[in-house]
N, C-alpha and C positions, 0 to 999 in steps of 0.2 A: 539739081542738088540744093541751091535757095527755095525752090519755092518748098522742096521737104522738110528744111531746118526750118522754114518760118511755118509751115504746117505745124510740127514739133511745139516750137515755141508757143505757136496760139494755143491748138488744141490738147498739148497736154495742160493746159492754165495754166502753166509758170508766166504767160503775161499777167492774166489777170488778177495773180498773187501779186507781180509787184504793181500791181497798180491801185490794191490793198494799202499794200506798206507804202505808198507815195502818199495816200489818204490822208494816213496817219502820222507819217510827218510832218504834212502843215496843218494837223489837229494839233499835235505837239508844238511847232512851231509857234504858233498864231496865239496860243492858250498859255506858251511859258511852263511845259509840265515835263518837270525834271527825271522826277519820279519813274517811268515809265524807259526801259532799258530796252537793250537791243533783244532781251530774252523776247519779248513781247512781239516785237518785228517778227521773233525766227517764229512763232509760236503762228502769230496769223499769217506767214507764206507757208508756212507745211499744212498747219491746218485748211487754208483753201484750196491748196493743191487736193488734200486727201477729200475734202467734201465734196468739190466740184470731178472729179475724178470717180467719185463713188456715182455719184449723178449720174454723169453720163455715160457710166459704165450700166447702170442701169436704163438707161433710156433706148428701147426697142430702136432698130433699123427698117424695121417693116411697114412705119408710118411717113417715110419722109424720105426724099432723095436729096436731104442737106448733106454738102461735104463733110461737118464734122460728125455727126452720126453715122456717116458711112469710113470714114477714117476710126472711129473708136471701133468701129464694126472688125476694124481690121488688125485691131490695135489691143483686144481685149483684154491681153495677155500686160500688155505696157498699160494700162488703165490702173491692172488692181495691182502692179509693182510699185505704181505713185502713188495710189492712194495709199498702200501699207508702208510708201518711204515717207509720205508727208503724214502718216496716222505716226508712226514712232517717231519724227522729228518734231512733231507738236509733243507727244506726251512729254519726249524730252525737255522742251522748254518749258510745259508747262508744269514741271517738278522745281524749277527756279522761280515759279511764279503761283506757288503754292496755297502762299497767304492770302489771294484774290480769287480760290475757287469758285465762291458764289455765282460772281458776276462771269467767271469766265465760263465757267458749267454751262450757265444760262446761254451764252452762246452759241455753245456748243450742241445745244440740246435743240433750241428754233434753229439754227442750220441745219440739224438733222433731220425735223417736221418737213424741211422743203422738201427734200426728196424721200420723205418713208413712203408719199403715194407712190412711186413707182415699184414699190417693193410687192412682188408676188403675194407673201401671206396675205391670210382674210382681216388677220388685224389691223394691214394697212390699208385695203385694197376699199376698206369703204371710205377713207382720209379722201380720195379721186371725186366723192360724190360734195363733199364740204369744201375743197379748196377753191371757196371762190373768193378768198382775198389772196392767191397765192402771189399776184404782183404787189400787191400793199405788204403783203408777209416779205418777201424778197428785199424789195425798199428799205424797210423796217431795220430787216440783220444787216443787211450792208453799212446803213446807216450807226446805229448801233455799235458795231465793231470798230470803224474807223472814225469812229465819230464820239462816240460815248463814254466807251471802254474805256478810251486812255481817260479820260477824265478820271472815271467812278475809281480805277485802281490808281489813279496821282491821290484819291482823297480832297478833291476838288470839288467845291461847291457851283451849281451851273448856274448860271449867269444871264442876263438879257441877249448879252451878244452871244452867248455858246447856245441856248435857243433859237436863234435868228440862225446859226449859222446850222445847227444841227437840222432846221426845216427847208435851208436852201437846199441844203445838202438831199435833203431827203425826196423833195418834189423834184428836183434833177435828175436823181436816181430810178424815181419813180415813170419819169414821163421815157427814157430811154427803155426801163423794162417795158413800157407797154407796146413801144416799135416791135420787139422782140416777141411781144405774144400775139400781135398782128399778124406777125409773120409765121408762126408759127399757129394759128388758128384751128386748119383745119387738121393737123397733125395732133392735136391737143384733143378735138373733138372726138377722131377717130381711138383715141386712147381711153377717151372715155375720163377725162380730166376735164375737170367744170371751171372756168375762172369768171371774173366781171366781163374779160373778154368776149366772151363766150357769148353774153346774155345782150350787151351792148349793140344798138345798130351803129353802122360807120360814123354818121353823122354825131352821133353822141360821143361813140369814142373820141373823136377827134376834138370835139371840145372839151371833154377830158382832159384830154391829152397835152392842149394848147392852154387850158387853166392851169397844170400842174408846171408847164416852163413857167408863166407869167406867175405864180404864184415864188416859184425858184428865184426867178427877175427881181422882184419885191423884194426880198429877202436880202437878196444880195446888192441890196440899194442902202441898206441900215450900215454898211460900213464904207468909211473912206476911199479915197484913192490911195496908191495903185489895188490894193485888193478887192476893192468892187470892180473893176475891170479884169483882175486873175478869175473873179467868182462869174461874172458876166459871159466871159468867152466862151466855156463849153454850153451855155443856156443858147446864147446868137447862132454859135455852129450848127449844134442841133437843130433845130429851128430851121436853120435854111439847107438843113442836108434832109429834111421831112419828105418830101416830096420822092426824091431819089431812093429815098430807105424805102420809101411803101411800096416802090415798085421794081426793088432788085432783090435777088435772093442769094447775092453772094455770103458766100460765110467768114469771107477775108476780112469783108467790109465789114460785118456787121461783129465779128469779134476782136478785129481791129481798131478801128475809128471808130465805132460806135462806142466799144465796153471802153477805148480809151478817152472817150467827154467825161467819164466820172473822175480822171486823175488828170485830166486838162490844167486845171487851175493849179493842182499841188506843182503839175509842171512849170507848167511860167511860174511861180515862185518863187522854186528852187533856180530853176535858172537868175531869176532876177538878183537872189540873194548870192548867189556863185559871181557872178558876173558886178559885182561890188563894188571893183578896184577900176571898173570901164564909166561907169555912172555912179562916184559915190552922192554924189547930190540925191541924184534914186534909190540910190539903197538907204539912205538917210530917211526918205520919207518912210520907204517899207520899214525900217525897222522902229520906225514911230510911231507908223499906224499897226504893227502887230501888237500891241496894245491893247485890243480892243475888248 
């Protein structure tokens, strides 16, 4: 009965939604951006339920013996009910969030490029022979949405450190999608879906791969303590979970702990800032250096 409800939990992406809106809290948090309301929250966990749900409802069974492909297999039914519960929970929110279509459109429109290759028609089916930056495209809207958005809709001008932290953010994001399409290679191939993956020998990838953390490292060295050590964590973990990632194919792991190193740092944060009354001397510093 646990291991069904945490099946649930992972593979309908209601984790990965709140791990979205953790993003974006300490974008919010860190940046001071008032402006930006809880419509905004409800609007990107419906909305990434409905996207990532749409995805993998599209994504064939006949290429892979991953559990969650083979749980959506079983699940079809429960796939397009969340994606049309999180399709009308976003439009919902995003009728309070009106006056920001531009940018929100835009999001909504590159999340939908990620997966139109797997769409049957001919209109989409030649996107499968071009998608070879589909992990830099992936990085990008992640990036993007919990990273950008609240800015661009607070009316916020971007800054040295919201650049620094938007590129931490992004090579982070970036070097975990590429464990992900590692592992996912020859299933990719057999689809007939082209990435960088794809064209790369191991050896190459992997310095890829090892430049995109240290380049996340760097980055996350441009701001103070405690939060250069919140930003540092999920770059160290990763890093040393490499070795075990390339050579398991659970899906537990790999939609648990792995998609959870993107909302690592919002976590130790938020705990740090909760936990205030146990260390005010520390939460004195965090709330001096979110300044930044």
């Amino acid at each position: 009965m646990f291991r069904a409800l945490l099946n649930f939990i992972i593979f309908s992406s209601i984790y990965v939604a709140c791990c979205a809106v953790l993003m974006i809290w300490q974008t919010n948090t860190l940046f001071h951006i008032r402006d930006v309301n809880d419509d905004f929250y409800i609007f990107v966990f419906f909305a990434t339920i409905c996207s990532y749900n749409f995805h993998w409802y599209l994504t064939p069974a006949d290429y892979s013996a991953s559990e969650r492909i083979l749980w959506g297999a079983r699940h079809k039914a429960l796939q397009l009910s969340l994606c049309a519960v999180g399709g009308i929970g976003a439009a919902y929110s995003f009728w309070f969030l009106k006056a920001h279509w531009l940018p929100l459109g835009g999001a909504a429109i590159l999340t939908f490029l990620y997966s139109a290759p797997k769409l049957p028609q001919r209109a989409f089916v030649w996107l499968r022979k071009i998608a070879i930056g589909k992990t830099v495209f992936l990085s990008f809207v992640w990036t993007y949405v919990t990273t950008l958005l609240p800015v661009f809709i607070a009316g916020q001008s971007v800054t040295l450190s919201l650049t620094a932290y938007t590129l931490h953010r992004f090579f982070l994001v970036y070097a975990i999608c590429m464990l992900f399409d590692y592992r996912d290679l020859d299933a990719d191939k057999r689809e007939g879906i082209r990435s960088l993956i794809t064209y790369l020998s191991k050896p190459n990838l992997k310095r890829l791969y090892y430049c995109s953390l240290i380049c996340s490292a760097v980055f996350a060295f441009c701001f103070p303590l405690p939060l250069m050590l919140f930003l540092l964590a999920p770059v160290l973990i990763t890093a040393l979970l490499t070795r075990y990632t390339m050579h398991t194919r659970s899906d537990l792991f790999y939609y648990s702990v792995l998609d959870g190193m993107v909302m690592l740092s919002a976590l130790l944060h938020i705990l740090a800032v909760k936990s205030c009354w146990l260390i005010p001397y520390f939460c004195t510093i965090i709330n001096n250096n979110s300044n930044v």
